[in-house]
C-alpha positions as CSV (number, residue, x, y, z in Angstrom):
1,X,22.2,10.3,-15.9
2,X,23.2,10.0,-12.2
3,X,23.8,7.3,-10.1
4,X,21.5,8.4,-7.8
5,X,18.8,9.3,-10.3
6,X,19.3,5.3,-11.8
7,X,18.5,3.6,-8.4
8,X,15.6,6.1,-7.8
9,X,14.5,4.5,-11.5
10,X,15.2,0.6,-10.4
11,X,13.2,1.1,-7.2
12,X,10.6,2.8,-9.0
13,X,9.9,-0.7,-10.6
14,X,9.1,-2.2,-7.1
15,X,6.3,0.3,-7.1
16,X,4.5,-1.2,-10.2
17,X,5.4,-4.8,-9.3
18,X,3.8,-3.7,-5.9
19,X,0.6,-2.6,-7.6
20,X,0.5,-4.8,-10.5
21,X,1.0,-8.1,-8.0
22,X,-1.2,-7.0,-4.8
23,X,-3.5,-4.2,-5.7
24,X,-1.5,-2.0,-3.8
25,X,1.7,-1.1,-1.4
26,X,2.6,1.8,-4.2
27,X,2.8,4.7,-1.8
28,X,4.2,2.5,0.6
29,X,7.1,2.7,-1.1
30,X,7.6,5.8,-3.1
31,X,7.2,8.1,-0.2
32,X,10.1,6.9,1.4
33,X,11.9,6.5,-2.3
34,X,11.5,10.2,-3.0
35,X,12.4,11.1,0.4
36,X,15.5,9.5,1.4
37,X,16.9,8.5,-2.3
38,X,15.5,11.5,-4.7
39,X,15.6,14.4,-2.0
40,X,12.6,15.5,-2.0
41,X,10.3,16.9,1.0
42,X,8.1,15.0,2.6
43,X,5.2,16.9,0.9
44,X,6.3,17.4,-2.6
45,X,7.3,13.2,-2.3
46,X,3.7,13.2,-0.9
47,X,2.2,14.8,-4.1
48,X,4.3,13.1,-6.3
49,X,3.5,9.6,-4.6
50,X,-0.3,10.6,-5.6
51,X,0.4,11.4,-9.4
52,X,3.0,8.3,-9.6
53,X,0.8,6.0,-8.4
54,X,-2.9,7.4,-9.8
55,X,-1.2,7.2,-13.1
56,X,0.5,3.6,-12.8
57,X,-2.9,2.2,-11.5
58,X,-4.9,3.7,-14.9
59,X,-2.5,1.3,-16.5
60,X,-2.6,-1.5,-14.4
61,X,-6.6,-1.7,-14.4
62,X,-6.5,-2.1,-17.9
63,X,-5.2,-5.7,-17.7
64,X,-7.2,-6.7,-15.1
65,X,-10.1,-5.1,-16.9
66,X,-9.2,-7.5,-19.7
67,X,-9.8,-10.4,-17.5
68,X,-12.9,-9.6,-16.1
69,X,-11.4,-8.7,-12.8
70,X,-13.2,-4.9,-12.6
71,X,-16.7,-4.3,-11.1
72,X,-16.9,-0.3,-12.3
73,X,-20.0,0.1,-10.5
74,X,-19.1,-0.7,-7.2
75,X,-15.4,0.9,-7.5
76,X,-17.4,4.2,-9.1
77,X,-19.2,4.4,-5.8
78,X,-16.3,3.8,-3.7
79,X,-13.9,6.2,-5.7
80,X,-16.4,8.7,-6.0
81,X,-16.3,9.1,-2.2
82,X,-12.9,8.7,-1.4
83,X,-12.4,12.0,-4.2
84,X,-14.0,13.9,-1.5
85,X,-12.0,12.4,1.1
86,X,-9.0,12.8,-0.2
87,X,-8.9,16.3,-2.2
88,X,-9.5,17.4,1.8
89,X,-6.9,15.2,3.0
90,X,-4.3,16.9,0.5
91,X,-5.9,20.2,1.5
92,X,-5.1,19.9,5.3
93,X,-1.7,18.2,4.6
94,X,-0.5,21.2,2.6
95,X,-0.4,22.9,5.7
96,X,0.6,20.8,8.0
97,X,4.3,20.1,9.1
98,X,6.2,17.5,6.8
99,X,7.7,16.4,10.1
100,X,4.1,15.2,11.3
101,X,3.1,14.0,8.1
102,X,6.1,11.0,7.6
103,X,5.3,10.2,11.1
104,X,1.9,9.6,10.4
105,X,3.0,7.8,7.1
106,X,5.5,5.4,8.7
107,X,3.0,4.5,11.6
108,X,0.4,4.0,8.2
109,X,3.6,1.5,7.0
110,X,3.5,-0.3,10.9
111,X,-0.2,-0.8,10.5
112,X,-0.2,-1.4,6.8
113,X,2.6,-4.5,6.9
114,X,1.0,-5.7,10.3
115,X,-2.0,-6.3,8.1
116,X,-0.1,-8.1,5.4
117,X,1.3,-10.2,7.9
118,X,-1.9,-11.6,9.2
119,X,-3.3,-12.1,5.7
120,X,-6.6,-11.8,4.6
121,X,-9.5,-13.8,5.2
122,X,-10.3,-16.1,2.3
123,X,-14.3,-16.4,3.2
124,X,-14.5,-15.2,-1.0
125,X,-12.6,-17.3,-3.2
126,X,-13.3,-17.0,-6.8
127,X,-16.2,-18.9,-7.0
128,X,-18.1,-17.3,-4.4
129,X,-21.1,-14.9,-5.8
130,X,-20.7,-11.5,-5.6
131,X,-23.1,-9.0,-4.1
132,X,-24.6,-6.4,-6.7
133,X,-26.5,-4.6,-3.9
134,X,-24.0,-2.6,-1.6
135,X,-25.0,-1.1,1.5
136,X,-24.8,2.4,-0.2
137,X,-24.6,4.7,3.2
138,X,-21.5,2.5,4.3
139,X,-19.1,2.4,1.2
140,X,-19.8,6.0,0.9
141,X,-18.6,6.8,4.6
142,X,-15.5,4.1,4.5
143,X,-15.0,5.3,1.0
144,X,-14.7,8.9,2.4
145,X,-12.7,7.9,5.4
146,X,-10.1,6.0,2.9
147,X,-9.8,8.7,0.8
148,X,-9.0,11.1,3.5
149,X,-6.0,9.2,4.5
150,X,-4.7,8.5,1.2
151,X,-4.7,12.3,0.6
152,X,-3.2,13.2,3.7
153,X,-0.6,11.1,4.2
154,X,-0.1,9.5,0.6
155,X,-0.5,5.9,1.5
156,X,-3.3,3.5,3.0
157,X,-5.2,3.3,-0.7
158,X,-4.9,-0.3,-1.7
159,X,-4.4,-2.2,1.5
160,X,-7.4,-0.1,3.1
161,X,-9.6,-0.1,0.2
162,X,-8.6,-4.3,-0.9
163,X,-10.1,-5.7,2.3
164,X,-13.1,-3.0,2.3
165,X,-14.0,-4.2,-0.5
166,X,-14.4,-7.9,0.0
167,X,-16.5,-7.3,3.0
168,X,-18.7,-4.7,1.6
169,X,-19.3,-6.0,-1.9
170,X,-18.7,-9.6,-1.1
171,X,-16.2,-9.8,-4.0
172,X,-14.0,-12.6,-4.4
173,X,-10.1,-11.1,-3.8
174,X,-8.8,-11.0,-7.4
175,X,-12.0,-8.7,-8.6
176,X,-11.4,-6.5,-5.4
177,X,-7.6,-6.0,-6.3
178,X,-8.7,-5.2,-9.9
179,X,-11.7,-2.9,-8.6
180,X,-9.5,-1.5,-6.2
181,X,-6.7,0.0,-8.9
182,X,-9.9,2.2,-10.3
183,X,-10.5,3.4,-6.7
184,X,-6.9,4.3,-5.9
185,X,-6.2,6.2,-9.5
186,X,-9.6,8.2,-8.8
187,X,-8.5,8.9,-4.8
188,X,-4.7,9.5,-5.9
189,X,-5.9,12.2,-8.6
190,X,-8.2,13.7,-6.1
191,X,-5.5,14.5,-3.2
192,X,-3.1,15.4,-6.0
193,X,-5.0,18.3,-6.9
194,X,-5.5,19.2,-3.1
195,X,-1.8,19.4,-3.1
196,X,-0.7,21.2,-6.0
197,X,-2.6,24.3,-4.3
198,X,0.4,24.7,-2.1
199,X,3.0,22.3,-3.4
200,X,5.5,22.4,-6.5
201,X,6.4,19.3,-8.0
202,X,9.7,18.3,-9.8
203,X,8.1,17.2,-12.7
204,X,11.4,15.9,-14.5
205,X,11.9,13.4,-12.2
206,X,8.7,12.5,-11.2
207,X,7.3,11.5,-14.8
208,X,10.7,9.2,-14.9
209,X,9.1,7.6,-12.1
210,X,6.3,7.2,-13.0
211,X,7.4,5.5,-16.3
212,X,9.6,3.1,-14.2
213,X,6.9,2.0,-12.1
214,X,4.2,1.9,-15.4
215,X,6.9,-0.8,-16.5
216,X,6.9,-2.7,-13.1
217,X,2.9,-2.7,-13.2
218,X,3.1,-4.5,-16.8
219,X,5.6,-7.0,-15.2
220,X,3.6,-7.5,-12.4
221,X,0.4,-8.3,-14.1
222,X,2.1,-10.7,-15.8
223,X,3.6,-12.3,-12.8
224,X,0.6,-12.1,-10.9
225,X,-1.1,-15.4,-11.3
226,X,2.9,-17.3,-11.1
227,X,4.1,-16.1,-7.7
228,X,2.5,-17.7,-4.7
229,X,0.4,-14.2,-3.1
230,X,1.1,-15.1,0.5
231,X,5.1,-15.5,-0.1
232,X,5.2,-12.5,-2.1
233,X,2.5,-10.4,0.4
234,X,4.3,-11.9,4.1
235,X,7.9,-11.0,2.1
236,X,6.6,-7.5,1.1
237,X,5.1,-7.1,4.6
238,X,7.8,-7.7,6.8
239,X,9.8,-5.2,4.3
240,X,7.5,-2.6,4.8
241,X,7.6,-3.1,8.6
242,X,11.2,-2.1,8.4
243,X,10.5,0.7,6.2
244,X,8.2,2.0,8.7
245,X,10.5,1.5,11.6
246,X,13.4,3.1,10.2
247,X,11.2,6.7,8.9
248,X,10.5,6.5,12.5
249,X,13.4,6.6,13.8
250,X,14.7,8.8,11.5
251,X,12.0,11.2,12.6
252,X,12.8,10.9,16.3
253,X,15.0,13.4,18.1
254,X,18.6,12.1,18.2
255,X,18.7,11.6,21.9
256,X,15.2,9.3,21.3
257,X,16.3,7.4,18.1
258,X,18.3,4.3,20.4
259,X,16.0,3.9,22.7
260,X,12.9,3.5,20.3
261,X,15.2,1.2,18.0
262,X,16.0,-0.9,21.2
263,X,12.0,-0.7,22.5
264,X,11.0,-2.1,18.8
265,X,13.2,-4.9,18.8
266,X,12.4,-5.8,22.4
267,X,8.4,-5.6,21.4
268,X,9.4,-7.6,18.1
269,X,11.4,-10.0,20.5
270,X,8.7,-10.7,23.2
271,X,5.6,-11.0,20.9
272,X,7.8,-13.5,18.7
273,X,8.0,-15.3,22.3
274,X,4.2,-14.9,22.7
275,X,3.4,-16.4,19.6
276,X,5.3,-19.3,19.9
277,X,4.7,-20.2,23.8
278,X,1.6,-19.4,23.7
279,X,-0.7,-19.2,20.5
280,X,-1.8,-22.6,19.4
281,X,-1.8,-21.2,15.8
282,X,1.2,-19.1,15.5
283,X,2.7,-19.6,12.1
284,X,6.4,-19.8,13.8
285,X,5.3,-22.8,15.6
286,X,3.3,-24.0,13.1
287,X,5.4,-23.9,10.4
288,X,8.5,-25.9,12.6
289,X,5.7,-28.5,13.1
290,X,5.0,-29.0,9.3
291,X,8.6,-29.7,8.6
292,X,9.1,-31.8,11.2
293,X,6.3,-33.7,10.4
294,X,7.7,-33.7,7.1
295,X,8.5,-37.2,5.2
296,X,11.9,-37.5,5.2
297,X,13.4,-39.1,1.5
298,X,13.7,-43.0,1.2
């Protein structure tokens, strides 16, 4: 077995851990795996990404189902639309330029970890009720909409479909991560098959990881309830922000790739200065003031 083929194996159990612990982040991280540690192109990693993570999320949901941490109904509804969506969305992406299509999946990363960052609103906690009557028209269109960009870019299902859920079902956050697992395995099966009309898959190493990742799911569910969620999601997030920026630059012409590097550090730089100078609640200022304000030991 290859070195290279071993550390595409190890990362693979940061996909499961990634889906096991938040409900999501797994194509987040095996496009770029597949890409720029396996080889692949963008659209067979694409493709893959779908079958990887559809298949690690089956498994995942089972443990959560277990716990009572699954509404079916509501994530039947929601997956049932984003099938649609997303069997189109692999469709189109078959034929479009795998140039185009990492572009569009690292700005997915920008917005996706920019999301993390801010953290979700905690107006459900787990002893809120939960809604049995969804507004049907609505999850069907945001279902659809979801699904479209999972199967066109390979990423966007668990951090898009997490938060829609809350809102639209009123769920507390641990049932909408466990709903949301049934949602992604139905979208990621969905824009699978859109892509395997025009793509060829390395099947070898693509059911290695998706055995790694299975693995990392089973650890994650177990860890899930241990690790503090807003460490683990702000430390995932500002990973994924870098993930993003570098398939970015990558992407850029040569001539381009400094200047955009130097742009997002300045744009990193000033809102850091923003924040702090002049938002009450930024969590850089904040978070100096709670240590300050600290106790010190007798």
């Amino acid at each position: 077995m290859s070195a290279t083929l071993l550390l595409v194996l190890a990362l693979s159990v940061v996909i499961g851990l990634s889906l096991g612990v938040l409900g999501g982040g797994g194509s987040i991280l095996t496009v770029p795996i597949l890409v720029y540690v396996a080889g692949f192109d963008a659209k067979e990693a694409i493709a893959a990404s779908l079958f990887v993570v559809g298949v690690t999320s089956v498994v995942s949901v089972i443990s959560h189902a277990r716990g009572g941490r699954v509404m079916w109904r509501t994530g039947l509804i929601f997956g049932a639309a984003g099938m649609a969506g997303a069997f189109v969305g692999g469709l189109l992406g078959g034929h479009i330029p795998g140039q185009i299509l990492l572009v569009a999946f690292a700005i997915m990363m920008v917005a996706t970890s920019v999301a993390m960052l801010r953290g979700r609103k905690k107006n459900n906690d787990a002893g809120a009720p939960v809604k049995h009557e969804l507004p049907l028209g609505r999850v069907l269109l945001d279902g659809a909409v979801v699904g479209l960009v999972t199967g066109l870019v390979g990423a966007g299902g668990g951090f898009l479909v997490v938060p829609a859920l809350a809102l639209l079902g009123g769920l507390p956050m641990s049932v909408a991560v466990g709903t949301s697992l049934v949602v992604i395995a139905m979208k990621s099966f969905a824009g699978l098959a859109g892509y395997l009309t025009t793509v060829q898959l390395d099947w070898g190493t693509t059911l290695g990881v998706t055995a790694a990742a299975i693995v990392g799911s089973l650890i994650g569910s177990k860890l899930a309830g241990r690790i503090p969620e807003t460490a683990l999601r702000k430390a995932f997030g500002w990973f994924v922000l870098a993930m993003g920026t570098f398939v970015l630059i990558e992407q850029a012409p040569p001539a381009l790739q400094w200047p955009i590097a130097a742009g997002i550090a300045a744009l990193t730089a000033a809102t850091a200065g923003i924040c702090w100078f002049f938002i009450s609640s930024c969590p850089l200022r904040n978070r100096g003031r709670r240590n300050a304000d600290a106790p010190s030991p007798a």
